[in-house]
C-alpha positions, 0 to 999 in steps of 0.5 A, spaced: 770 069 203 772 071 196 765 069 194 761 072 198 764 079 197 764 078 190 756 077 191 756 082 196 760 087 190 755 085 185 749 088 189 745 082 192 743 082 200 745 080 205 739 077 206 739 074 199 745 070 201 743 068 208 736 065 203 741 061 199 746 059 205 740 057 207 738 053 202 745 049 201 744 046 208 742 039 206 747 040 200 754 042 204 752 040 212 750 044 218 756 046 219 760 048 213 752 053 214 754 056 220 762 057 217 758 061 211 754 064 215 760 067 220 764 069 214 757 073 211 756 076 218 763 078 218 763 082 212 755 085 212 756 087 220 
């Protein structure tokens, strides 16, 4: 969450993160993606 908000700080979009989150699927799994991407939507929406 600290992460996302530091980048959110920083200037970049939500769509930006959503890009990258999306990126990091075959990396990380789907479900740590779907937990980012709540964090994300709790923090942009």
């Amino acid at each position: 969450k600290a992460h996302i908000q530091g980048n959110l700080n920083m200037g970049q979009s939500r769509k930006d993160l959503l890009n990258i989150i999306a990126a990091l699927i075959p990396y990380i799994g789907y479900p740590r993606a779907l937990n980012a991407i709540a964090v994300l939507d709790s923090l942009t929406l």
